[in-house]
LUMKEKOL-356491 format. One record per residue: residue in three letters; x, y, z of N, C-alpha, C, O, CB in turn. Coordinates in pm, whole numbers, padded with zeros to 5 digits, always signed. Glycine has a CB too. Example, Ala and Ser with C-alpha at 12.3 -4.5 7.8 and 13.67 -1.06 7.14 Angstrom:
2
ALA+01319-00569+00780+01230-00450+00780+01320-00330+00780+01424-00332+00846+01131-00447+00905;SER+01285-00225+00708+01367-00106+00714+01290+00003+00787+01341+00114+00804+01408-00060+00572;
END
This chain:
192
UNK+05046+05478+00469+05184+05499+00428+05207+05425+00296+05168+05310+00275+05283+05449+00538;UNK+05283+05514+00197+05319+05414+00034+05425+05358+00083+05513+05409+00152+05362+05497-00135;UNK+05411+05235+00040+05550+05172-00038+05634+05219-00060+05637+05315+00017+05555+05131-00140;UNK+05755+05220-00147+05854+05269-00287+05777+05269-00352+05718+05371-00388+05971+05195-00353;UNK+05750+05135-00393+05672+05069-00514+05575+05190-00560+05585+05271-00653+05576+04918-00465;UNK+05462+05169-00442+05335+05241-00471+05384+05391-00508+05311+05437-00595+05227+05237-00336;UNK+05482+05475-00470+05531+05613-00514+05567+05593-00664+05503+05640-00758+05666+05668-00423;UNK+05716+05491-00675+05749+05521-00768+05634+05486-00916+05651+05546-01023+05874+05466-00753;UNK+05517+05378-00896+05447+05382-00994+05351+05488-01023+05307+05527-01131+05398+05283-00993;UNK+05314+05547-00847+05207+05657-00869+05316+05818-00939+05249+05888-01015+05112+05691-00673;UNK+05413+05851-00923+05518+05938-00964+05497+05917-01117+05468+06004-01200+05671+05901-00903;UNK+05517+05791-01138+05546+05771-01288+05456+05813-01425+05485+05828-01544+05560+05636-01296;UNK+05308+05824-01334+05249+05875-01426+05229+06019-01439+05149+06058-01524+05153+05820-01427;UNK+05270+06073-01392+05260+06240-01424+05325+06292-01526+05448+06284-01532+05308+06325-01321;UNK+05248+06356-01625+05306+06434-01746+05438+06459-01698+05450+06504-01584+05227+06574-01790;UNK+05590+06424-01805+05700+06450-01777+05712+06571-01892+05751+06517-01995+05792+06324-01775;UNK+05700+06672-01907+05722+06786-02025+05871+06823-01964+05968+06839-02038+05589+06941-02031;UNK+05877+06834-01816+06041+06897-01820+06071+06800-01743+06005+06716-01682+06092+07059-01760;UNK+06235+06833-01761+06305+06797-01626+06307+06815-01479+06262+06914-01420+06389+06825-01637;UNK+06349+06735-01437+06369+06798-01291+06488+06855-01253+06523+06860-01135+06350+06706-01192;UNK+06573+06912-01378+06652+07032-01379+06616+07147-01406+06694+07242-01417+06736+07026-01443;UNK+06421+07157-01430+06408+07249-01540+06431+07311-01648+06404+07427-01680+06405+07291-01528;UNK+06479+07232-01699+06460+07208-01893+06377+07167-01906+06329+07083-01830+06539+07125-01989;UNK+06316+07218-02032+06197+07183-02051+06255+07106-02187+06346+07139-02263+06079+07306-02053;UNK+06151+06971-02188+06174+06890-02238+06116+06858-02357+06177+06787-02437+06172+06827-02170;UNK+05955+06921-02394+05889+06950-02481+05807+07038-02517+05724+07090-02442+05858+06890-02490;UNK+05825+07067-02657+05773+07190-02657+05641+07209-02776+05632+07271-02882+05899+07286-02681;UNK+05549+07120-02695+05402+07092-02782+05309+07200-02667+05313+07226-02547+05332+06872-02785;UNK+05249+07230-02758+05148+07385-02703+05225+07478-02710+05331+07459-02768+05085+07403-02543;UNK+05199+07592-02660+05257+07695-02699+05293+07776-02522+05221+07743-02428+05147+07778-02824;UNK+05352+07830-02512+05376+07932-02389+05316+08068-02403+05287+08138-02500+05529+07959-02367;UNK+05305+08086-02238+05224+08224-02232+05316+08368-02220+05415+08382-02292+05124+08216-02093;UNK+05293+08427-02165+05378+08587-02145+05513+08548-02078+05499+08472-01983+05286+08715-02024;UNK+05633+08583-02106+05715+08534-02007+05750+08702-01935+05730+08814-01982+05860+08429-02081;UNK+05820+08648-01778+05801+08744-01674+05966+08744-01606+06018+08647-01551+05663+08691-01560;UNK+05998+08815-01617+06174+08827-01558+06172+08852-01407+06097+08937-01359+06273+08975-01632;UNK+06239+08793-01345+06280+08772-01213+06392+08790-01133+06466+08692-01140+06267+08684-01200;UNK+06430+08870-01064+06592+08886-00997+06594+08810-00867+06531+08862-00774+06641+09056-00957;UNK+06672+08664-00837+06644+08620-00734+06814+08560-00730+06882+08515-00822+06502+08525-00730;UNK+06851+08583-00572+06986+08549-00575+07122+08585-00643+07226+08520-00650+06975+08461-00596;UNK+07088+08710-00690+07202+08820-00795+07229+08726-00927+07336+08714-00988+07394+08861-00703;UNK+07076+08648-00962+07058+08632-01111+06913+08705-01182+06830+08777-01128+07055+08465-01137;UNK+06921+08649-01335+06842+08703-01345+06748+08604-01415+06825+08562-01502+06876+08812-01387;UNK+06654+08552-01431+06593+08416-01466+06404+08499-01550+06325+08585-01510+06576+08287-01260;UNK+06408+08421-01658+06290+08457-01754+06201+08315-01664+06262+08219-01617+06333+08442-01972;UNK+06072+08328-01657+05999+08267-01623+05935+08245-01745+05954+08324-01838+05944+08309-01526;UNK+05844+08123-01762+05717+08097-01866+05655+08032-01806+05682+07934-01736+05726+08036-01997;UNK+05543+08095-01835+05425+07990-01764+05366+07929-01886+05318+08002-01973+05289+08070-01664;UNK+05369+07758-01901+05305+07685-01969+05215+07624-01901+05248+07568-01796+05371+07614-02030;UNK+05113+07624-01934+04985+07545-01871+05038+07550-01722+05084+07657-01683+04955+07366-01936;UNK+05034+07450-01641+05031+07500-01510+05192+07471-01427+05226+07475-01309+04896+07420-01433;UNK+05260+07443-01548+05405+07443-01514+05463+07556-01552+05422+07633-01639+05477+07339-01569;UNK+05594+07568-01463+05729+07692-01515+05830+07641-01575+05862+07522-01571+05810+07774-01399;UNK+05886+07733-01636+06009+07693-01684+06091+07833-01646+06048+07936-01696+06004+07644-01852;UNK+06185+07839-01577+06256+07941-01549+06402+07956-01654+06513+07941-01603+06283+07923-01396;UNK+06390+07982-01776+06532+07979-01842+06665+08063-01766+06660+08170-01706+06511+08045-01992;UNK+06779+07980-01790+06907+08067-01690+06917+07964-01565+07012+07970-01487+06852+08260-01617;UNK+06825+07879-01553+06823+07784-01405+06735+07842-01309+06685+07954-01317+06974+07774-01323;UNK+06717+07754-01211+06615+07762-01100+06713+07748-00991+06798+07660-01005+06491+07645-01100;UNK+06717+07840-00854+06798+07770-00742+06733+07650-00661+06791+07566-00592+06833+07875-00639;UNK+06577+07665-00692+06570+07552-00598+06568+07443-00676+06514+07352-00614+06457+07552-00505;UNK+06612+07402-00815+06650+07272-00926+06779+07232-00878+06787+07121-00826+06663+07314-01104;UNK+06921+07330-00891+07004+07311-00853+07038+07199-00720+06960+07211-00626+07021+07418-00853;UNK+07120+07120-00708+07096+07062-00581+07270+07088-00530+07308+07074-00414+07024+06879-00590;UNK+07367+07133-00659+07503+07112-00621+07534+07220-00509+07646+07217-00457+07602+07125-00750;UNK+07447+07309-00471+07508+07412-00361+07417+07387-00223+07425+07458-00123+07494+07593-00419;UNK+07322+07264-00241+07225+07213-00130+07293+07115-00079+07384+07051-00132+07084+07163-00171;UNK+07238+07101+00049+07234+06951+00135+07114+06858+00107+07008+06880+00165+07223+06978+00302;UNK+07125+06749+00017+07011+06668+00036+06993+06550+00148+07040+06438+00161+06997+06613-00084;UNK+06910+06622+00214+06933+06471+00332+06830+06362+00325+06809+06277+00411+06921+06513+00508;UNK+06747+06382+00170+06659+06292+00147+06549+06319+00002+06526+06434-00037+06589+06287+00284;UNK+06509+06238-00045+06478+06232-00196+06395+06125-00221+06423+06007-00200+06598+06218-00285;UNK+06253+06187-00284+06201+06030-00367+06196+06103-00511+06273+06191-00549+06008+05943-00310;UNK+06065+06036-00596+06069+06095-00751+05962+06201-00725+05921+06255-00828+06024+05973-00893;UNK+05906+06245-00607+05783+06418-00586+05898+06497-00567+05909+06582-00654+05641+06445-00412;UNK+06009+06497-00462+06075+06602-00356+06156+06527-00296+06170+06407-00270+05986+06675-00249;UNK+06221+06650-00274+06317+06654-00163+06332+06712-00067+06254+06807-00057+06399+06667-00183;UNK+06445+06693+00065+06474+06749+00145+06581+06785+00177+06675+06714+00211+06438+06717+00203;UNK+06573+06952+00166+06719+07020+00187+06770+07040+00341+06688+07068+00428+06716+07174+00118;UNK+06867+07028+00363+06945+07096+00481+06947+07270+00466+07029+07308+00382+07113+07033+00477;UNK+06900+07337+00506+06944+07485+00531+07015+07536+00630+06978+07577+00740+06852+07556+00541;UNK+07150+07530+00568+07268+07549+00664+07248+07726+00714+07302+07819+00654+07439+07511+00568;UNK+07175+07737+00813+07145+07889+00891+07212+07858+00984+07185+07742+01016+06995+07945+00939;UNK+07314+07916+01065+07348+07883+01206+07190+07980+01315+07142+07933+01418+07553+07962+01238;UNK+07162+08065+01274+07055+08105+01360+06908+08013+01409+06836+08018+01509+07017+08221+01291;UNK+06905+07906+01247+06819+07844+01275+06817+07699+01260+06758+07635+01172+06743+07895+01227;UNK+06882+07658+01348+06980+07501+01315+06847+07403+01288+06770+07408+01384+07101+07425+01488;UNK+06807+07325+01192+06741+07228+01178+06638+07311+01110+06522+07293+01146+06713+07144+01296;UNK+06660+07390+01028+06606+07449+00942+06621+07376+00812+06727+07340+00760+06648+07572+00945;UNK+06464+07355+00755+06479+07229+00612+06420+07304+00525+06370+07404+00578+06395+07061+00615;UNK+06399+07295+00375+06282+07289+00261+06285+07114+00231+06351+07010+00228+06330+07404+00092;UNK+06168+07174+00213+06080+07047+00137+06053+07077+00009+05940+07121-00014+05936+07011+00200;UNK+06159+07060-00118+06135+07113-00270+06049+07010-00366+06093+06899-00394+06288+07136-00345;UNK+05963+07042-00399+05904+06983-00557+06027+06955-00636+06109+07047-00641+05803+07104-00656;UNK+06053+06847-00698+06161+06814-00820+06099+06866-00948+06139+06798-01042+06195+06642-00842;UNK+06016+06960-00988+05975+06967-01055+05880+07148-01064+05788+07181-00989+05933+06838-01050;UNK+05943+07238-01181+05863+07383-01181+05708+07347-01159+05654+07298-01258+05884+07475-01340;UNK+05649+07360-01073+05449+07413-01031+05467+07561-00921+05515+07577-00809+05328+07230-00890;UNK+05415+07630-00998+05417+07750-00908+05293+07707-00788+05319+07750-00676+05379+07907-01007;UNK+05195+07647-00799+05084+07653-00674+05102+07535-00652+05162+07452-00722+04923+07693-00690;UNK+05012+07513-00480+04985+07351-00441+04876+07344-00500+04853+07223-00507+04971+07297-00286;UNK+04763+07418-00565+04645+07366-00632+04677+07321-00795+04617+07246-00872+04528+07486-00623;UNK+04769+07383-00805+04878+07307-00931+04865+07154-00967+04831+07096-01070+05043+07314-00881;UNK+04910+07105-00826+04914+06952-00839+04797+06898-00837+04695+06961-00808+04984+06886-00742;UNK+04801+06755-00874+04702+06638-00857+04702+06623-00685+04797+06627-00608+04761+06481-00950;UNK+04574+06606-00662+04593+06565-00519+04685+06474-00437+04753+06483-00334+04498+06522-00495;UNK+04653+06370-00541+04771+06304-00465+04900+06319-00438+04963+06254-00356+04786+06220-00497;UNK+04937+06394-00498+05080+06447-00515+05082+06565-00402+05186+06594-00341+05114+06507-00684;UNK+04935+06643-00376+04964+06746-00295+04955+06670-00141+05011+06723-00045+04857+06874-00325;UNK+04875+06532-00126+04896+06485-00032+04994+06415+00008+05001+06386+00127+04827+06448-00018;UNK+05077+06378-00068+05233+06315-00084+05349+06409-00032+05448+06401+00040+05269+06286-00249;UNK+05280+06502-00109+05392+06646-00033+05396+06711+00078+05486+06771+00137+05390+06763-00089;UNK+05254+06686+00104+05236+06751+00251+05304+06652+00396+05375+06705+00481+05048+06769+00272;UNK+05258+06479+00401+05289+06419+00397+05462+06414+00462+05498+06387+00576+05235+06403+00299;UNK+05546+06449+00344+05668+06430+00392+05707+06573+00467+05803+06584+00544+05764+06383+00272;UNK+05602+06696+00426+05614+06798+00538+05629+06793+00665+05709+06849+00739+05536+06857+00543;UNK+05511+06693+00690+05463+06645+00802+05579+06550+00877+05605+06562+00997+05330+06573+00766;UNK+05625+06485+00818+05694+06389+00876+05859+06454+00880+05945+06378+00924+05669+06244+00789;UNK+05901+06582+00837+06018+06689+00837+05999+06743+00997+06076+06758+01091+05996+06831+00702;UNK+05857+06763+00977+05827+06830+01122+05860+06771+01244+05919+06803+01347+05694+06851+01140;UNK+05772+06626+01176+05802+06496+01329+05926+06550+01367+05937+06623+01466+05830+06289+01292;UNK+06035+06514+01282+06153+06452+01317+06237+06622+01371+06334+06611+01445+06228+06346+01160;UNK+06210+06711+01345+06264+06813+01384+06218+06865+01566+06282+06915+01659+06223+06911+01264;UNK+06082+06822+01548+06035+06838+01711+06071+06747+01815+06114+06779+01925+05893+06834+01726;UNK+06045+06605+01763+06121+06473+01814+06264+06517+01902+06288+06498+02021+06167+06371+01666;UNK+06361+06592+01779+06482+06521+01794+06562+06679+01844+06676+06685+01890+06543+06423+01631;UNK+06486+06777+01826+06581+06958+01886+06466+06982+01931+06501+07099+01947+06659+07112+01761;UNK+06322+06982+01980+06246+07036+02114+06262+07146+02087+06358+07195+02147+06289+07006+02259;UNK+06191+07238+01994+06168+07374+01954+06037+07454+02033+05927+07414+01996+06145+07367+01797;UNK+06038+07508+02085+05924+07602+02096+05832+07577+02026+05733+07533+02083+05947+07722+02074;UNK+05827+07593+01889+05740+07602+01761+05795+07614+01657+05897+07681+01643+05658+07695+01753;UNK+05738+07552+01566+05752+07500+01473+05687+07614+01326+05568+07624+01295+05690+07361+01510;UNK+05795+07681+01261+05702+07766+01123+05704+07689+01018+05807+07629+00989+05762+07915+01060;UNK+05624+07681+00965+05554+07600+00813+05523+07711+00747+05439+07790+00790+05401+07494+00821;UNK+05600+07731+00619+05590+07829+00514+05581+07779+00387+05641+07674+00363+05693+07913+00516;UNK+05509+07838+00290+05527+07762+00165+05496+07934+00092+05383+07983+00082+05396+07594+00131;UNK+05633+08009+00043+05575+08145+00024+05603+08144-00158+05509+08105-00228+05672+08288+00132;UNK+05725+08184-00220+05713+08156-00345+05684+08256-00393+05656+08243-00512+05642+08068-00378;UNK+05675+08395-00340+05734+08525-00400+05858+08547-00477+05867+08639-00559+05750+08605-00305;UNK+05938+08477-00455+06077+08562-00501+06061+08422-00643+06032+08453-00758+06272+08566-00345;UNK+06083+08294-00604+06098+08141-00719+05941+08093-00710+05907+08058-00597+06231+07975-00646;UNK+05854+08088-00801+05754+08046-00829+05729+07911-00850+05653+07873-00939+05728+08102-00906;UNK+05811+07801-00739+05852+07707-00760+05788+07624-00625+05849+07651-00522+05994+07723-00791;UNK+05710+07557-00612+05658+07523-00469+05761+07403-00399+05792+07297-00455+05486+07463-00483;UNK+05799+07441-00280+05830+07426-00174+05785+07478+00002+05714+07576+00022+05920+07449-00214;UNK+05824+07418+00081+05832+07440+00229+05925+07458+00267+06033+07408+00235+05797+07364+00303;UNK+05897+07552+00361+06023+07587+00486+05957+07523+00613+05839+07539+00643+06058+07782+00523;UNK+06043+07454+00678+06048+07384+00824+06123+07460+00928+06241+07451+00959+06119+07243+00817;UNK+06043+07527+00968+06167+07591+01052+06152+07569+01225+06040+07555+01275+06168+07772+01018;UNK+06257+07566+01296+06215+07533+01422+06224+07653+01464+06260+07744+01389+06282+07433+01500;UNK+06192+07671+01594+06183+07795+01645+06188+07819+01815+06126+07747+01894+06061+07842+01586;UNK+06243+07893+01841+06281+07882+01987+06266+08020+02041+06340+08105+01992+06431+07825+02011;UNK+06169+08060+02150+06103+08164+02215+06279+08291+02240+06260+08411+02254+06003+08077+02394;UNK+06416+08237+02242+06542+08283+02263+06603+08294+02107+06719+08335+02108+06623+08182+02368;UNK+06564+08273+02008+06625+08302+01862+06589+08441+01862+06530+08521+01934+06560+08211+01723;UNK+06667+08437+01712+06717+08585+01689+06566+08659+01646+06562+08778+01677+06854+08596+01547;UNK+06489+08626+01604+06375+08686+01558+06210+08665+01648+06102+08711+01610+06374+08626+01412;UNK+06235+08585+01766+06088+08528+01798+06058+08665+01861+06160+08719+01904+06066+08372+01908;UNK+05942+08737+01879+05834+08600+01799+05807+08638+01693+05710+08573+01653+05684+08557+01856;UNK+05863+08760+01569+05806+08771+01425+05932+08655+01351+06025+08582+01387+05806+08970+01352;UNK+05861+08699+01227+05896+08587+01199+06047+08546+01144+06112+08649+01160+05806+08559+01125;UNK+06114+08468+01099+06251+08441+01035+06323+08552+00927+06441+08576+00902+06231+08307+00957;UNK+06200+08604+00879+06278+08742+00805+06211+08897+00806+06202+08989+00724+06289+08708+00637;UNK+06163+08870+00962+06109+09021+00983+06292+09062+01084+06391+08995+01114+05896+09030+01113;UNK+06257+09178+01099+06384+09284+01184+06434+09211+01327+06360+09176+01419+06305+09466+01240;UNK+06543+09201+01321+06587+09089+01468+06514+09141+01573+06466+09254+01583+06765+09087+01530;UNK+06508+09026+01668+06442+09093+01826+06531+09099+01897+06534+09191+01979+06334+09018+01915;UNK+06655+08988+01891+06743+08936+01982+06824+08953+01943+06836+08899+01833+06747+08835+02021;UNK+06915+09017+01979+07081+09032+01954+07187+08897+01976+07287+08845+01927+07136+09150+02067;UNK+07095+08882+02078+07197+08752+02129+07142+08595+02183+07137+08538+02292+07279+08811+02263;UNK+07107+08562+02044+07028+08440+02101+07094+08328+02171+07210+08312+02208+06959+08377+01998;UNK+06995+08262+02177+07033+08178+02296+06958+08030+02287+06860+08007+02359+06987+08260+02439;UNK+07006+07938+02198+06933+07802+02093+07017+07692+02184+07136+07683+02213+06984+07797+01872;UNK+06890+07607+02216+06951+07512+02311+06952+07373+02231+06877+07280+02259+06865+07504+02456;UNK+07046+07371+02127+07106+07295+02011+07185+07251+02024+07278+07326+01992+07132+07334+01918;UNK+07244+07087+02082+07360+07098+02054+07414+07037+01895+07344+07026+01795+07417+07038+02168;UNK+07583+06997+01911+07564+06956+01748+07566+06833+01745+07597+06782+01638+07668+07000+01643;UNK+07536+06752+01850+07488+06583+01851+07298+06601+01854+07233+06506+01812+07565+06479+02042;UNK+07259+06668+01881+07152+06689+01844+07124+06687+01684+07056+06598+01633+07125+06796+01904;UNK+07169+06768+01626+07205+06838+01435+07244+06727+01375+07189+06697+01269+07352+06968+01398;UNK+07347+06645+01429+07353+06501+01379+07305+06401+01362+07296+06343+01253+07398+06458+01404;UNK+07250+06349+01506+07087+06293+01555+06951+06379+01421+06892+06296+01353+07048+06380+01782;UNK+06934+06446+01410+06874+06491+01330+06837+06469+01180+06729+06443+01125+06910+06563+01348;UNK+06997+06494+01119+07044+06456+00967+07018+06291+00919+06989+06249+00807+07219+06487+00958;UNK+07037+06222+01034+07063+06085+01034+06906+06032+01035+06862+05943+00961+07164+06036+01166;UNK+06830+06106+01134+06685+06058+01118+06583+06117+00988+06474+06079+00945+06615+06099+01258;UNK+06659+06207+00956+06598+06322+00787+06633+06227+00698+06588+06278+00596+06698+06505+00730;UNK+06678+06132+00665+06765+06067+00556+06718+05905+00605+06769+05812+00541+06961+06112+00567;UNK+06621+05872+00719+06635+05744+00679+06406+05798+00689+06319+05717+00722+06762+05589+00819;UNK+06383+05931+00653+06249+05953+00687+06164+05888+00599+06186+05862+00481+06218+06086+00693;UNK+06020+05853+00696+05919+05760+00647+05790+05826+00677+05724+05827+00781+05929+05615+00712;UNK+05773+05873+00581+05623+05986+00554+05494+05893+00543+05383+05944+00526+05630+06089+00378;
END
């Protein structure tokens, strides 16, 4: 387990070219083909520079003002995904455009996985899901993140998956909302 310390010095050395608003911050080398994208009824230019993006127009998963953060170091964060179908549903976002996990330095991909891992603990721990989906897809935002999703044999979709065709009309999630609270409270004090 790191420190602070040991994160925030190992964080510190990674090429900073953009923000972790995605602005890009410098513009030494040159960019490759850029590629247009419709995600969320915008419309966002991608560039791929060396093995970072820059999405001009904004990124949704940069944005944090329409997220729940229930936790943050200087790799990622952790969002709340307010689904009522799938209560304790999280991402785990990169602060930073890498379209792949082979993108990163290892350590960073083991840092990330890491607090995946420990999203998971605390979601199985604390709401007793059936199972647990781990996604990291990145079709639509070329931006690496995880989905945490819990999953319960009575949700609206089991057993395909969260965005295949409903199974269940009428699920039946044995959630309560002191559970969801219990939850938020242990996401926010998490130790990867």
């Amino acid at each position: 387990m790191r420190s602070k310390w040991q994160l925030m010095r190992f964080c510190s050395a990674v090429p900073a070219t953009f923000s972790t608003t995605g602005q890009l911050q410098s513009l030494s080398g040159h960019d490759s083909i850029h590629a247009p994208i419709v995600y969320g009824g915008g419309l966002f230019i991608i560039r791929r520079k060396h093995k970072e993006i820059v999405m001009d127009g904004g990124c949704v998963l940069c944005n944090d003002h329409d997220q729940q953060v229930v936790w943050r170091d200087e790799l990622c964060r952790v969002i709340w995904v307010n689904d009522p179908d799938y209560p304790g549903f999280c991402r785990v976002i990169l602060n930073r455009h890498v379209a792949e996990m082979t993108d990163l330095p290892a350590q960073e991909r083991d840092w990330l996985m890491e607090v995946v891992f420990a999203v998971e603990r605390e979601v199985r721990d604390t709401l007793h899901p059936d199972k647990i989906n781990l996604a990291s897809l990145g079709n639509m935002v070329p931006h690496v993140h995880w989905h945490v999703i819990p999953r319960w044999h009575t949700d609206r979709h089991f057993p395909g998956s969260v965005w295949s065709a409903p199974q269940n009309e009428n699920p039946l999630l044995p959630v309560t909302a002191d559970m969801i609270e219990r939850l938020k409270q242990r996401l926010q004090q998490l130790a990867p």
